[in-house]
Steps between C-alpha positions, in 0.01 A plus 500: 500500500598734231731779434673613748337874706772749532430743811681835578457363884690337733199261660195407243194240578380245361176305519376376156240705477388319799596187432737440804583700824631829469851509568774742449843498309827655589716613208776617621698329354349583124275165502269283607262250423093405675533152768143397361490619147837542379433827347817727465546785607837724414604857614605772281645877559257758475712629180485220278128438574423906400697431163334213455175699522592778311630268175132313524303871447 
């Protein structure tokens, strides 16, 4: 897979656009990564993904 898909929350899914059974992903502790794809997935504070936003306008 590509880049990794920052989330502002603690459990995101992932199926591959249907490509393998849904499953869920804890990231509690800031990371984690999908058992049949290998995408990543990384958590991020709520702050730095609003600045983020505002210096892309």
């Amino acid at each position: 897979m590509g880049d990794t898909i920052k989330s502002t929350d603690n459990i995101v899914s992932c199926s591959n656009n249907g490509q393998h059974p849904l499953i869920y992903i804890n990231l509690k502790s800031g990371t984690g990564r999908c058992q049949y794809c290998g995408q990543k997935f990384e958590k991020v504070s709520l702050e730095s993904h609003a600045a983020k936003q505002a210096s892309n306008a």
